[in-house]
N, C-alpha and C positions, 0 to 999 in steps of 0.2 A: 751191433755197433753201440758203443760206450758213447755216451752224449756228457761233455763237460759243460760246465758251466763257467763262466767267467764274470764275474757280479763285480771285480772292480775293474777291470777292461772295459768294461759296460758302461760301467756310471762315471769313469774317465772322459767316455766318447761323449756321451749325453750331456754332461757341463761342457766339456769343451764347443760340443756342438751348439747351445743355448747361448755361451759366453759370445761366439762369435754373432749370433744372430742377432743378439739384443746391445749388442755395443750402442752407446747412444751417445759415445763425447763428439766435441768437433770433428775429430775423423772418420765416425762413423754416420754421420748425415744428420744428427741430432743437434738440438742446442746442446750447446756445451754450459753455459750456465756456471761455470767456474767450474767445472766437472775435466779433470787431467785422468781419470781411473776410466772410461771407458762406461761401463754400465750402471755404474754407482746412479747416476744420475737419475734413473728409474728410484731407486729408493729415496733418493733428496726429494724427487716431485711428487711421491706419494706419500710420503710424511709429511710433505707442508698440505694436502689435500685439507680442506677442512672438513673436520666429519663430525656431523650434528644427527643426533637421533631423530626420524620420521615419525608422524602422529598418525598412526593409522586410521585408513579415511570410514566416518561414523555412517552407520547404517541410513538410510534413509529413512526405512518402516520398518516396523517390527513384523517381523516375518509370521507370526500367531496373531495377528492383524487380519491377514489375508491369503488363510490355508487354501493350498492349488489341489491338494492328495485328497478333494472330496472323492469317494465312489460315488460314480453315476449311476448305476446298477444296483438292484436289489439282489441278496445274494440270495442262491439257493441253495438248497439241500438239508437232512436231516440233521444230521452230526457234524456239520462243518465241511465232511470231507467229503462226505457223500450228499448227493443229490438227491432230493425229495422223491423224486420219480422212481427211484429204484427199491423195492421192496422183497426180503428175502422170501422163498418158497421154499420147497421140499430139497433136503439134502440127501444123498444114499451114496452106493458103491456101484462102480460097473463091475461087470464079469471080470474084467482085468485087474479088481483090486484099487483102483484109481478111483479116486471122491468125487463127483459132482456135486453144483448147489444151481438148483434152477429160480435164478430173479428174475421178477416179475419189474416188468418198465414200463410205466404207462406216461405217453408223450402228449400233456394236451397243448403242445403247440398246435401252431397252423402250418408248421413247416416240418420237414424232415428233422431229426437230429439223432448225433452222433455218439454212444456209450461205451464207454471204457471200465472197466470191471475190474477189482482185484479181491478174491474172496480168502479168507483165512482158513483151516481148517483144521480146528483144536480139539484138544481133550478132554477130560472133565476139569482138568486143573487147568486150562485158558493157557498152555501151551501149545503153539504152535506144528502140527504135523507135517502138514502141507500147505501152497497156496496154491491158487488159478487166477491165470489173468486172461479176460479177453477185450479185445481192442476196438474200436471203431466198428460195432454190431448198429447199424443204420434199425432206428423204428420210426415208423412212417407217421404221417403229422396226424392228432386225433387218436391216437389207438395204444392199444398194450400189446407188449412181446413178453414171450418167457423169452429169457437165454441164459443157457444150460454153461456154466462155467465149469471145466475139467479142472483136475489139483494138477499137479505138476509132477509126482511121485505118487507112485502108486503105496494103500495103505491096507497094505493083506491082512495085518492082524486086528484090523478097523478100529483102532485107539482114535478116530475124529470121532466126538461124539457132536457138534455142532460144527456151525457154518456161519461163518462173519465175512459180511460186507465189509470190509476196510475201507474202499478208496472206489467211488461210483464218480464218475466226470460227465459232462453233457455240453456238446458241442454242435454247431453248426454245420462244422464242416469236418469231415475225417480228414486226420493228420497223416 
């Protein structure tokens, strides 16, 4: 089915429809205001509006007076992104071809918390082969874990010649 369009059939209906609505002389329940044209009157009483530019209203304090975005927390971790706690070990291949890199995590909370891993595994030129991530590996409060992080694709002809931490997280609670 062919759909037409009708744009001034349209916009015929829509004035007409508005003009009736906004009628504002004596016969339409409006002041009439010396207004004989029906709507006009709308434009008379908003041309005599007076319009004065507003001052916008001046700061109280200066906002670098009394920074709220202190950190309360001391941050952790090595490189920003990674947490202190986590420390690279021995990288290799499994039998399948697929890379491992076992980090070493030593927790000396007093509590549980929670590690999130994502290891890189590059070449001699610091290109990217593979990664592994693993998620919410719980190490108990006071102690060290290895956790053995797998690549994601297996690397038969062994082009990773290292193993990088990218991105080690430490949390309270798994997500």
């Amino acid at each position: 089915m062919v759909r037409k369009q009708f744009p001034f059939a349209s916009t015929l209906v829509v004035v007409a429809t508005l003009a009736s609505i906004s009628a504002c002389g004596s016969e339409g329940g409006g002041s009439s205001s010396g207004d004989t044209k029906g709507g006009a009157a709308i434009g008379k009483g908003m041309a005599q509006l007076p319009v004065e530019p507003t001052e916008s209203p001046s700061p109280t304090e200066d906002p670098t007076d009394y920074p709220t975005d202190d950190p309360t927390d001391e941050p952790t971790g090595g490189g920003g992104l990674v947490t202190s706690d986590a420390k690279m070990g021995t990288c290799g291949w499994g039998s399948d071809g697929i890379p491992y890199a076992n980090v070493k995590i030593t927790n000396s909370d007093s509590t549980t918390s929670y590690y999130s891993l994502l290891v890189g595994f590059v070449d001699s030129d610091g290109t990217v082969i593979t990664t592994g991530i693993e998620s919410d590996r719980a190490v108990a409060a006071n102690s060290t874990k290895t956790i053995k992080v797998l690549g994601l694709k297996a690397d038969s002809s062994k082009k990773a010649k290292q193993c990088r931490i990218s991105l080690g997280t430490k949390s309270k609670t798994a997500s």
